[in-house]
N, C-alpha and C positions, 0 to 999 in steps of 0.2 A: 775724763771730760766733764767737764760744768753744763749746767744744763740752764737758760735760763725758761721759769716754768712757774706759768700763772695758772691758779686754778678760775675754772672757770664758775663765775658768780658764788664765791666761797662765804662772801657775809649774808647774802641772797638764801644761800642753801643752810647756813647754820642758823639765822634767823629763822627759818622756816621748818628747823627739824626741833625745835622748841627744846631743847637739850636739857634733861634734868640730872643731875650731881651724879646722883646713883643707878641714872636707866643702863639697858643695852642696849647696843647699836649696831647694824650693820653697814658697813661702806662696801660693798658688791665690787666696785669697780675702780680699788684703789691709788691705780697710775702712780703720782709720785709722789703723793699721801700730804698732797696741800689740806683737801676737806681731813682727814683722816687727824691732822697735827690738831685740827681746831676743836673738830670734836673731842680726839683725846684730851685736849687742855681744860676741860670744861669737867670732864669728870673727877670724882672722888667718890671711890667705892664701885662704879659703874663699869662696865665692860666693852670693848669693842671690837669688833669681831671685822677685820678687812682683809677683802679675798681681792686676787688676781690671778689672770689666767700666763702673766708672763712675768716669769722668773725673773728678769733684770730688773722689774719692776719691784717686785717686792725686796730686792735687792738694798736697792738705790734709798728705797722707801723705810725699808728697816733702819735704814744711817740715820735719815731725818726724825724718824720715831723713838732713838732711843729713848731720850727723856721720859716717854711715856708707857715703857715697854712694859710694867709692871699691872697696866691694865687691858693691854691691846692681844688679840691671838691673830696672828700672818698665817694665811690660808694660800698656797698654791691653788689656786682652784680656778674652774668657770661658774659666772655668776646663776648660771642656770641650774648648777648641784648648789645653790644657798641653803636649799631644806636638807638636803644630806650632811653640810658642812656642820648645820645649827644641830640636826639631830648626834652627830656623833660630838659635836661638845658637851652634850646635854642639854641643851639652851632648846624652852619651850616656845616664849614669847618673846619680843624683841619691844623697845620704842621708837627706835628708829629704825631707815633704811634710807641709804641714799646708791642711786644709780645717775653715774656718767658716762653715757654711752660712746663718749669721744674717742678719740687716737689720741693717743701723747706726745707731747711734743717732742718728744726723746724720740719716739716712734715714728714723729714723722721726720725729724733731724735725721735720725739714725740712716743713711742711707742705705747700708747692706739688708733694710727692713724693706725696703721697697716700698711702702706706703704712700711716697711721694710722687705728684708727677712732675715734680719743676728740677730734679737729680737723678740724675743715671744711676742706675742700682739694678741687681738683679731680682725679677720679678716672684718677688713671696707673698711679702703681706700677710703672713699669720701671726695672729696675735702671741699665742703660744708658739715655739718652736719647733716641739714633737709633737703637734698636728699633721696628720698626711697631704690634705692637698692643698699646691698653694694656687698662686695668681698663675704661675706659671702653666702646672696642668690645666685650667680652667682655659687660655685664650688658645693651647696649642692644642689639648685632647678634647674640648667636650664639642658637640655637633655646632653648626650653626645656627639650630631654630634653639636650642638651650641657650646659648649665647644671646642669643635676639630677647630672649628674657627675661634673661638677669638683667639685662641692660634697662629692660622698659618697665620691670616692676621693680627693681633696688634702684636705678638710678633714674630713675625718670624720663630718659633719655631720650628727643624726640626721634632723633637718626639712626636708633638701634639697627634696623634694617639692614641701612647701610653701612652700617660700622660693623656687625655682625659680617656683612659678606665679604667687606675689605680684610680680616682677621682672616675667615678663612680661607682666601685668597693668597694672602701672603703666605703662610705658614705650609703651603702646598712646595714652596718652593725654600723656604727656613725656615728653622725653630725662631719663634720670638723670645729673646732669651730677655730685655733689659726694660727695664720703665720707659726710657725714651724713644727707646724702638716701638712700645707701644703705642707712647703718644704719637711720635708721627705718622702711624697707621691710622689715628682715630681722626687726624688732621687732614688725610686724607681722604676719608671719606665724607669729609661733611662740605658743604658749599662754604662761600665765602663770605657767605653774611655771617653764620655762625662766627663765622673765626676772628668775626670784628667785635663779636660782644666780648663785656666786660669782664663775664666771668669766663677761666680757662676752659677752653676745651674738652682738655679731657676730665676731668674735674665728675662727671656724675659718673662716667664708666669707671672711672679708679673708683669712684665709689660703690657703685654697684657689685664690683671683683670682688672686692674686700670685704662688704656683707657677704657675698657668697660664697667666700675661701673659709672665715669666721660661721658662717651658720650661725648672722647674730640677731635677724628678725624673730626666726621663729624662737630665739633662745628667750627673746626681750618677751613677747608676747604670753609666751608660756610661763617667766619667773613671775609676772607682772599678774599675771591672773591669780595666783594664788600667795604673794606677797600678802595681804590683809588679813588671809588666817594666821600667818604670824606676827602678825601687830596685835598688842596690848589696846583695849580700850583707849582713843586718845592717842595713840599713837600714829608719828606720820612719816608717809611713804613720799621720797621727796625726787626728783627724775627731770637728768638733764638728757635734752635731745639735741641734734645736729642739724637735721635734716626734716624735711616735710613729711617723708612717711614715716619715719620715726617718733615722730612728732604725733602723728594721726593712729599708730600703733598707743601710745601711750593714754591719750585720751580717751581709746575705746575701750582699752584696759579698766580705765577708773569709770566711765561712764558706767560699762557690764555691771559694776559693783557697787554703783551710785544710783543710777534709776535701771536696772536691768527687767523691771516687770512687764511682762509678755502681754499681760489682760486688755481688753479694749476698754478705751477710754472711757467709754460711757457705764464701765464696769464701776459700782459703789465701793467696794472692796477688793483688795488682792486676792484671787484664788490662785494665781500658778505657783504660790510656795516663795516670790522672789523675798531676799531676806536682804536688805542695805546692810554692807558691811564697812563703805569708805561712803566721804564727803568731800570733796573740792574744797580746800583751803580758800583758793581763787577760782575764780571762772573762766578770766582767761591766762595763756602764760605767763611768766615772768620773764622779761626780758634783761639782756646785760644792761649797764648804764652807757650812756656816749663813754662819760673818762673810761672805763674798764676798756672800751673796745678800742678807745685809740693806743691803750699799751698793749692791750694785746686782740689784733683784729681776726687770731683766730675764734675769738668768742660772737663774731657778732652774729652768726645765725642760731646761737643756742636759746633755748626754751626750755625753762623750768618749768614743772606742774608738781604741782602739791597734793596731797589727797592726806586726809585723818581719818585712824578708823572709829566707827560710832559704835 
C-alpha cells in the first residue's frame, strides 16, 4: 500500500538544524524518514543515527533511505533510550537532534492501528506493537477516577467527568472492543453544544488514550531534559509538537536550560550553581506555512521550537 506522506515543516526543521557536511545527527522519531531523507542528503562524511519505536516504520523507511544507507544506522528503539542507543554506538556528541512528536499518517491510515477516530478499527493505539497495554485495557480495565485523568491532563478535555462515567458505565454491561464504539460513547456523554463545534469530538480523548497507552509525556520530558548534554557546542535541538501541552512540555524543557537560575532577582551574581547549556533559536514557535497546511491540514497545529547549545 502507497502511502501519501508529508513531513511536517521539513524545510522549516532542516533549516533550522543548520546541517554541517560532516556532523552527527540524531532523528529520534523517524516515522517515514521525510526529515531523515533531507538530512541524509546533506551529508558527506557525517552520520545519522534514526530511531523508531515501530518496526513497520523503519521498514517502509529503510526503502526510502537506501540511497543513503552508507551513512545512516536504523535503530528499533524508543526515543526515550536515545543516550543508551548513542552510547552503545559509541557516539559521544551529537549536532543535531530532531524530535516529531506526531502519529504518522501510515499510522493514522492504518486502520487495524486504531489511532483514528473517523475508522472503525479495534482499539490499540501503540506505537510499537509488543508494548503490553493498549487503548483497549485502558477504557475497559483501569478505574474511573484514572480515566477522568488521563482525560483532563493528556487531553484537556473539558467533560472528562462525564465521559469517564459514561465508559464505565457501558463497559459494566460490554467490552468496548472498536474506535467507533468509543466514539459514540464519548458522543454520548457530552451535551449538544459540544457536538456542534468544529472540532471532532472525540478528538482530545483519542488523544489523551494514546499519550497514556504510549507513556509519551513523560518519555518527551525526560529525553528533552537531558538532550543538551549531548549536543556539541552550537549544536541544535529542534522539536515538533502537536498539541498545547506538548507544546508547554517542550518549552519548559528548554526554558530549565536557558534561564533555569533559582536566585532572587535582586541577587548581583548567580549563586545556585545554574550553568545555561541551550538558547532559543526563536522566542516564539515556528509555525507551518498556509500553502503547507492546505496540502496537508494534518500539520496545522504543529509547533517547532529551536534551541542551540552554548
Amino acid at each position: 500500500m502507497e502511502y501519501s506522506h508529508y513531513s511536517v515543516m521539513l524545510k522549516e526543521c532542516i533549516e533550522s538544524l543548520n546541517i554541517k557536511p560532516g556532523g552527527i545527527y540524531v532523528d529520534a522519531t523517524l516515522g517515514m524518514g521525510g526529515h531523515s531523507y533531507e538530512i541524509a542528503s546533506r551529508l558527506s562524511g557525517g552520520r545519522l543515527i534514526a530511531i523508531d519505536r515501530d518496526s513497520k516504520a523503519l521498514e517502509r523507511s529503510g526503502e526510502r533511505l537506501k540511497p543513503f544507507m552508507d551513512r545512516i544506522s536504523l535503530v528499533h528503539g524508543n526515543f526515550r533510550d536515545m543516550e543508551a542507543v548513542l552510547d552503545g554506538l559509541g557516539i559521544d556528541k551529537v549536532d543535531g537532534m530532531l524530535f516529531d512528536l506526531g502519529v504518522s499518517s501510515p499510522q493514522l491510515d492504518e486502520s487495524e492501528r486504531g489511532f483514528s477516530y473517523m475508522a472503525d478499527a479495534p482499539l490499540d493505539m501503540r506505537m510499537d506493537r509488543d508494548d503490553p497495554i493498549t487503548a483497549s485495557d485502558i477504557v475497559n480495565s483501569w478505574p474511573k477516577d484514572k480515566i477522568k485523568r488521563i482525560l483532563y491532563d493528556f487531553g484537556e478535555e473539558r467533560y472528562a467527568p462525564r465521559i469517564a462515567e459514561e465508559i464505565t458505565r457501558y463497559r459494566q454491561n460490554k467490552k468496548i472492543e472498536t474506535t467507533l464504539e468509543l466514539v459514540g460513547i464519548i458522543k454520548s456523554a457530552m451535551p449538544a453544544s459540544a457536538l456542534r463545534e468544529k472540532q471532532h469530538p472525540a478528538k482530545r480523548s483519542f488523544q489523551a488514550i494514546r499519550i497514556a497507552v504510549n507513556d509519551e509525556l513523560e518519555a518527551i520530558s525526560q529525553v528533552l531534559s537531558t538532550a543538551a548534554d549531548r549536543l556539541n557546542t552550537g549544536g541544535r535541538l529542534a522539536v515538533i509538537s502537536f498539541h498545547s501541552l506538548e507544546d508547554r512540555i517542550v518549552k519548559n524543557a528548554i526554558a530549565s536550560r536557558e534561564n533555569g537560575c533559582t536566585c532572587p532577582r535582586d541577587f548581583p551574581v548567580c549563586v545556585c550553581g545554574f550553568e545555561q547549556t541551550l538558547k532559543s533559536v526563536t522566542r516564539r514557535p515556528i509555525l507551518p506555512e498556509a500553502d503547507e497546511i492546505s496540502v496537508n491540514p494534518r500539520s496545522r497545529s504543529a509547533k517547532l521550537r529551536v534551541a542551540e547549545r552554548v
